[in-house]
Structure formats: structure tokens, C-alpha cells
C-alpha positions in Angstrom: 124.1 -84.2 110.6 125.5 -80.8 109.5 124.8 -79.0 106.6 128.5 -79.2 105.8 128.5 -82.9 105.8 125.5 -83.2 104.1 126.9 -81.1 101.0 130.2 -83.3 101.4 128.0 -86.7 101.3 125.9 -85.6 98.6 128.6 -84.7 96.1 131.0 -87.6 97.1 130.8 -89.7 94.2 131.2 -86.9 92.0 134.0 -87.1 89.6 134.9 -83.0 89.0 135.2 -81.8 85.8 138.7 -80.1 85.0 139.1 -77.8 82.0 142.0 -78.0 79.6 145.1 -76.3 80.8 145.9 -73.1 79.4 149.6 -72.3 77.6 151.9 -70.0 78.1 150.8 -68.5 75.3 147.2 -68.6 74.3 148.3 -69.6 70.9 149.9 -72.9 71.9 146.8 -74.0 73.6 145.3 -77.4 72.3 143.8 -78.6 75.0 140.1 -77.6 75.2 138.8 -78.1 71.4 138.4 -74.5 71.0 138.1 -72.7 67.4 141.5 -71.8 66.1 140.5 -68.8 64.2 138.0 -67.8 67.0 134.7 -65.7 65.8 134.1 -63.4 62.6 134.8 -60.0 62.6 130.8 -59.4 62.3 130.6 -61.6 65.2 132.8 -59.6 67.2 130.7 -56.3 66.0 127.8 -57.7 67.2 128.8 -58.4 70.7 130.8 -55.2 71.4 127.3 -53.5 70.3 125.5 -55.5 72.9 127.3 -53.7 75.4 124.8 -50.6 75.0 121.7 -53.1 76.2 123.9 -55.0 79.5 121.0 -53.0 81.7 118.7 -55.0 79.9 116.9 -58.2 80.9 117.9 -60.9 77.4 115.1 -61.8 75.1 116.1 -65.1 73.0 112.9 -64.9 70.9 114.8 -63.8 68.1 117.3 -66.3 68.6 114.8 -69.3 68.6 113.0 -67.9 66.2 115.9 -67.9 63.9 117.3 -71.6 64.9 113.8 -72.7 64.1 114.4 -71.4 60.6 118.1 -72.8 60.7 116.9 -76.3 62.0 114.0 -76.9 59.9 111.8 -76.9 63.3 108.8 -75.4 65.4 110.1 -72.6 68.2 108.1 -74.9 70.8 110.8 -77.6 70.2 113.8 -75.6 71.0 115.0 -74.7 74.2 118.6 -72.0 74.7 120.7 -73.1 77.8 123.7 -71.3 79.0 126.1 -73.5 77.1 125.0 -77.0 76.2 126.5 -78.1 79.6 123.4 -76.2 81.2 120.8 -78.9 79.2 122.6 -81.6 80.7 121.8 -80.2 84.3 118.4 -80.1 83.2 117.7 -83.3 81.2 118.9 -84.9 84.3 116.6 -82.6 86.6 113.5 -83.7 84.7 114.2 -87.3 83.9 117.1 -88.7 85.9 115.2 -89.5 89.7 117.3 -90.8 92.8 118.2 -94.3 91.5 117.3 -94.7 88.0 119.4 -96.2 85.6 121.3 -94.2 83.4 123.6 -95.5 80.2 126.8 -93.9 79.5 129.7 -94.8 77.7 133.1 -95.7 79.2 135.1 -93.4 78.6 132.1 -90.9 78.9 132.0 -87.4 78.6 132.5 -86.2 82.1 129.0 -83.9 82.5 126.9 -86.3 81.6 128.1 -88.2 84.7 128.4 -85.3 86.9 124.8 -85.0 86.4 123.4 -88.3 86.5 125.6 -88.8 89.7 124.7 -85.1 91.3 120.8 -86.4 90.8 121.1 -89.6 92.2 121.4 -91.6 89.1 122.9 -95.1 89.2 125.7 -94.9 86.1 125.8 -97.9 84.0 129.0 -97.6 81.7 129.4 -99.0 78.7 132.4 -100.0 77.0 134.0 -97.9 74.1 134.8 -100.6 71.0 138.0 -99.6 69.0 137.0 -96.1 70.5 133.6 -96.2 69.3 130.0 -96.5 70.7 129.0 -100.4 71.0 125.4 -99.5 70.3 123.9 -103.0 70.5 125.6 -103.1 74.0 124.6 -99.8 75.2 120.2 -100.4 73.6 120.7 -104.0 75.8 121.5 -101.8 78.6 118.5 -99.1 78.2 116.2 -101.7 78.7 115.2 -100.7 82.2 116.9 -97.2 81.9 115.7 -93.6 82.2 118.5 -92.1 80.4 121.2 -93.0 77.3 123.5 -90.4 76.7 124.8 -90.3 73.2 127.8 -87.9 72.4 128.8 -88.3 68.7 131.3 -87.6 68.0 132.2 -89.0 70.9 134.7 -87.1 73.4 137.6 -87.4 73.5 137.6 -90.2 71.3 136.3 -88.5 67.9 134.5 -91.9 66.5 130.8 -90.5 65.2 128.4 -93.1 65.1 127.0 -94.1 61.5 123.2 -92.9 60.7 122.3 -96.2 59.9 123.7 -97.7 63.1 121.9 -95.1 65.1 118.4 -95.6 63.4 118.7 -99.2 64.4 119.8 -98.1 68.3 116.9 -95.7 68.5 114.5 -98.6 67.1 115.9 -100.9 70.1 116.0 -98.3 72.9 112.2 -98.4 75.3 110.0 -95.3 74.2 110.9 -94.4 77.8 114.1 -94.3 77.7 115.5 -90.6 77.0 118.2 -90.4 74.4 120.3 -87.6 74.4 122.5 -87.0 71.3 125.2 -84.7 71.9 125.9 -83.1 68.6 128.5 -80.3 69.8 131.1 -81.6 66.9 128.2 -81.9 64.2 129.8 -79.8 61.7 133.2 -81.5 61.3 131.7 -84.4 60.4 131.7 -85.9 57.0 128.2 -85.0 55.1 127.5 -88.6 55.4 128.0 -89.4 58.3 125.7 -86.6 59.6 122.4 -88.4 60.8 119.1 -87.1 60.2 117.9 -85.7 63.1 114.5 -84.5 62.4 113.5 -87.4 60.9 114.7 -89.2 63.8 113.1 -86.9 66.0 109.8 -87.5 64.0 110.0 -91.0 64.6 111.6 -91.2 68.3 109.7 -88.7 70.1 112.5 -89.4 73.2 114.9 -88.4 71.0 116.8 -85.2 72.5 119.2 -83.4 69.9 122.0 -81.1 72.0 124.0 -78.6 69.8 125.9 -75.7 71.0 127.6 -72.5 69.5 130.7 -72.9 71.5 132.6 -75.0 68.4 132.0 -74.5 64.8 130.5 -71.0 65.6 133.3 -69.9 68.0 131.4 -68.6 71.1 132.8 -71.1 73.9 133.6 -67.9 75.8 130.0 -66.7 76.0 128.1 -70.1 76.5 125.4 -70.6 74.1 123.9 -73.8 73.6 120.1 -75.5 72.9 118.3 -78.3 72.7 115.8 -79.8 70.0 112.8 -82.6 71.3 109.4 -82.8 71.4 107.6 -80.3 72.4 106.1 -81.8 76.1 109.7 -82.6 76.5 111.2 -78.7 75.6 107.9 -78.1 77.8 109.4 -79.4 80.9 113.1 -78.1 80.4 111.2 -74.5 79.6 109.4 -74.7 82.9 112.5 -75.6 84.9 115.0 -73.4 83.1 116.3 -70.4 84.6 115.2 -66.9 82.9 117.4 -65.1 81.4 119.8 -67.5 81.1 121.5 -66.5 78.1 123.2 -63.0 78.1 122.6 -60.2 75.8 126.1 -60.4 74.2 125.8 -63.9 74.6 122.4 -63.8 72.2 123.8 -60.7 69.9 127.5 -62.9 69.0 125.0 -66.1 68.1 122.8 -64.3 66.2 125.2 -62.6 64.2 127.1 -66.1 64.0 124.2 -67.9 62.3 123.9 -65.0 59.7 127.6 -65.9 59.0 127.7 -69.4 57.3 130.7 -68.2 55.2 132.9 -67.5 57.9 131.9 -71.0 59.8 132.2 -72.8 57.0 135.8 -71.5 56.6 136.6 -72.5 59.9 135.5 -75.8 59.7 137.2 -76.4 56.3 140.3 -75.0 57.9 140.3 -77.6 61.4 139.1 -80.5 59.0 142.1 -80.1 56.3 144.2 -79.6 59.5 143.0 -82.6 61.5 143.4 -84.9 58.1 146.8 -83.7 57.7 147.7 -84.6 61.6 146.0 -87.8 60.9 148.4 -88.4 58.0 151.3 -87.6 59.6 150.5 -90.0 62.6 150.0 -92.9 60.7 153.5 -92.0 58.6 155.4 -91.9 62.0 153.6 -94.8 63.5 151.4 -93.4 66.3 148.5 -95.0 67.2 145.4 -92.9 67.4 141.6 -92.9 66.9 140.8 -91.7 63.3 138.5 -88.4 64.5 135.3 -86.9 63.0 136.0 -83.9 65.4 138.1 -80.9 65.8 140.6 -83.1 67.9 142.8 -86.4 67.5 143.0 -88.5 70.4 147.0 -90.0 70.2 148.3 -92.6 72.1 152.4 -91.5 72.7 155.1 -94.2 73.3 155.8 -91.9 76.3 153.4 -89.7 77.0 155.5 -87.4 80.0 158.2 -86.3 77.1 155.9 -85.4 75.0 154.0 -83.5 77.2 157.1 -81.9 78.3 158.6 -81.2 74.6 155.4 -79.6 73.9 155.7 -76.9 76.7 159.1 -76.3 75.4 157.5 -75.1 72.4 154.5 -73.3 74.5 152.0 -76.0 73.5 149.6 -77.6 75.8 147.2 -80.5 74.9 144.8 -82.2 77.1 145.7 -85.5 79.2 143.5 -88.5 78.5 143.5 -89.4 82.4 141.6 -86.4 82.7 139.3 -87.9 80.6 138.6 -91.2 81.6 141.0 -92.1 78.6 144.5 -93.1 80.6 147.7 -93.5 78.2 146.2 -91.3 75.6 146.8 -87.5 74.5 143.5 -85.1 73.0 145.1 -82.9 70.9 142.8 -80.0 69.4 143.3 -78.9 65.9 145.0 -75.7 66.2 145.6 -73.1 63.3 148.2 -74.1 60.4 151.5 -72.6 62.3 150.7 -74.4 65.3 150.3 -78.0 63.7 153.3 -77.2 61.6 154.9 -77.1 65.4 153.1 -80.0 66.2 154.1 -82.1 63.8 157.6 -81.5 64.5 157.6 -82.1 68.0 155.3 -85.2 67.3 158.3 -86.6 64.8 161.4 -85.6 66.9 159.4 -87.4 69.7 159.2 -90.8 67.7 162.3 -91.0 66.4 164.0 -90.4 70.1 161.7 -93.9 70.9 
């Protein structure tokens, strides 16, 4: 066998991931859940002055050390990955081993399957009810697994699971069984609808709590992301992780960002007034869609092609649920207010054409 076919063999059942397609005009694009009003002005400072310090090797001590403080947490249970895509590669390095059984939802967010598949992992996906976890279904399926991954909100769908319904999951899910929460959209949730996490973590030591710096905080460009577990777990992740593998502007911009809770907050209040006022407007035209604790709205379009289409018109892109394992169905990111004011209008021309 060649090495050529053995890369081609190994990667078969590999479902690539495709990022959002980019507009025209950067403005129209609503396709890749981005931040509208993209990072602070001290944020910006911050990596520009990191330029002086590229020769450099990056130290994220002060960057854990300062996360520890923001997350209520020891330094020895946080480890920085290049983007919160990165823990996913190594969660499934250290706990998914050729064959194991891994639980997923259907739709599921397309990494978390590149990974388990890439390692060998048998996928075993779960069905999305009303576009929301079934957590008694997936804790039934963990039985015999190695690995549950847990985005919530869930992407693309929105739906975040309740607190409540998640303590009861994590009660029913083996000690053995890794859960990974996948928190990326934590902040544009409703305040009660944010669970606990290090109580959870306190009480479900294979709990795994993924955040990232790419949303609320603006830095998808730069790819900063981390993980909170035990310590024996952030252990093993340490040990396998690559050095270095956040970059000095990288660690400067997230720095500065988690100095800047006024700006975030802002922005979050901004995509949150924005997304309930899309919501609104959906319902008053009769689309059907999946009410969203995110910084997107998943719609489901009478035809999706013409919309598509009358959105380019207008130099606006959104994502294509077949992209996402979601078929018939739109993801459309909150934009700023001009763009949604856009939005809404092709959105209502659209319904009324039928």
C-alpha cells in the first residue's frame, strides 16, 4: 500500500469542514457567527503593540493566570488551545482510541465529528428534538461510550440546554464517559439559562468545559480558545499540546479583551437585542425557525434558492443548513443594526412573493 492511499483511506469517512462564504462586501457577511462590531479599540492597541515581540517565543502564563481569576479556578485546570477547535483535536487524541464509542448529536457540530472520525471513533448520533438536545437519549447512549460531546448552544440550531436538565444528564452519564460542553455562545445566553459550571465540574470530575475568545470577545481571526477540567485531565491535554500554540498577538488581543468587560458586554447586548428583534419579525411573517440563545437564528425559508439569491442582490451572505448537517434550513448570524434592517426587508419581500 502507498503512502498516498493510506492517507486517502484513513481520511475517507471524513466529512470536511467548510467555512461560511464570504460577501462581496465584508459587511454583508452572516454566515460564520462572527462579532458584528468586531474587537475594542484597546483590543486593537494591544495586538498592534505585540507586533514589537513577533521574534519572541509566547508565554500564556499571564493569560491563564488571569482566566483563573476570571473563571473562579486553579491555573492547573485550564489549558489555551489555538482556537477551541484545537481542544477538540486533543480531547479526542487522549480519550477517543480506534473504535470507541462516541455520542454526538444529529445535526452535530461538524469538528467534533471530524475528530472522533480522524481518531478512529465509531460516531453514534443522536437525534435533535424540536432542535434541541434529547438528553435522556443521548446519557442512554453514553453508557458504553468514551466520549459525549455537548455544544450548548447548540450549532447551528441555537437551543441551550436548561441547567437543571444538564445536572440530571451528567448524573446519568458513566464516570468514564468524557463530557465535553462546548460553551463558545455562553454569553448570549439568558442569565438563567447559564449552567453552573464549576459546580458541575466539582461534582463531575469528567466534566470538560470549552470556551473560546473567538465570539463574545471578537478574536475569531486570531484563534484563542481553552479548556476547564480536572486537573489529571488538563494534565494530559498539557502533555500532548503543542508549545507555543498561541501567538503573541494572539495572547496580547485576549488579554486586553478580558480587561474590557464594558466593551463585550456591549456587544453582546447589541447581537441579543438584534437577534430578538429578527426573532420577532420571523414569527410576524410566518417563518419557521428555532428560537436561538446564540448570536444566530437558524430559519427555515419557503424557498430557500430565492432567498439566497435576493440576499446576494443585496451583498448578503448567510450560511446553508446542508453545510451543516441541517438540510432545508438557513443560519443567519446577527449582523450589526443596518444589516438586519436589510435583512428584514429581504426576509418580508421574500414571504410575501410565496
Amino acid at each position: 500500500m502507498t503512502v498516498q492511499q493510506i492517507a486517502t483511506g484513513r481520511v475517507a469517512s471524513v466529512r470536511r469542514y467548510s467555512g461560511g462564504r464570504e460577501a462581496r462586501r465584508a459587511a454583508g457577511k452572516l454566515s460564520s457567527n462572527e462579532s458584528p462590531l468586531g474587537a475594542s479599540p484597546r483590543v486593537r492597541a494591544a495586538i498592534a503593540g505585540a507586533a514589537a515581540h513577533a521574534h519572541r517565543y509566547a508565554g500564556a502564563g499571564e493569560l491563564r493566570e488571569l482566566l483563573g481569576e476570571s473563571e473562579g479556578v486553579g491555573t492547573e485546570q485550564l489549558v489555551l488551545t489555538s482556537g477551541s477547535d484545537e481542544l477538540c483535536y486533543l480531547l479526542a487524541a487522549v480519550f477517543v482510541a480506534p473504535g470507541a464509542r462516541v455520542v454526538l448529536s444529529d445535526p452535530c457540530y461538524r469538528i467534533d465529528e471530524l475528530v472522533t472520525r480522524v481518531q478512529g471513533g465509531e460516531a453514534v448520533n443522536v437525534a435533535l428534538r424540536d432542535g434541541a438536545h434529547d438528553l435522556p437519549a443521548m446519557a442512554a447512549a453514553a453508557e458504553r461510550a468514551a466520549v459525549v460531546w455537548l455544544p450548548s448552544p447548540h450549532n447551528p440550531t441555537g437551543s441551550a440546554v436548561d441547567p437543571d436538565a444538564l445536572a440530571r444528564f451528567l448524573a446519568d452519564v458513566p464516570p468514564s464517559c468524557l463530557v465535553v460542553l462546548d460553551e463558545a455562545y455562553r454569553h448570549y445566553v439568558d442569565a438563567d439559562r447559564r449552567p453552573g459550571a464549576r459546580a458541575l465540574m466539582a461534582e463531575h470530575p469528567n466534566l470538560v468545559v470549552q470556551r473560546t475568545f473567538s465570539k463574545a470577545y471578537a478574536l475569531a481571526g486570531l484563534r484563542v480558545g481553552y479548556g476547564i477540567g480536572h486537573p489529571d485531565v488538563i494534565a494530559a491535554l498539557d502533555a500532548i499540546r503543542p508549545p507555543f500554540n498561541v501567538n503573541v498577538a494572539a495572547l496580547a488581543g485576549a488579554r486586553a479583551a478580558l480587561a474590557d468587560v464594558a466593551w463585550r458586554d456591549y456587544a453582546v447586548e447589541l447581537v441579543v437585542r438584534e437577534r430578538r428583534r429578527l426573532e420577532s419579525a420571523l414569527a410576524a411573517l410566518g417563518y419557521e425557525f428555532h428560537p436561538s440563545q446564540a448570536n444566530f437564528v437558524a430559519v427555515r425559508p419557503p424557498r430557500r434558492a430565492a432567498l439566497h439569491d435576493a440576499l446576494a442582490g443585496e451583498g448578503l451572505v448567510v450560511r446553508d443548513g446542508a453545510d451543516l448537517g441541517h438540510d432545508g434550513w438557513v443560519r443567519i448570524s446577527i449582523g450589526a443594526p443596518p444589516q438586519m434592517a436589510v435583512l428584514r426587508g429581504v426576509l418580508t419581500r421574500h414571504m410575501e412573493r410565496g
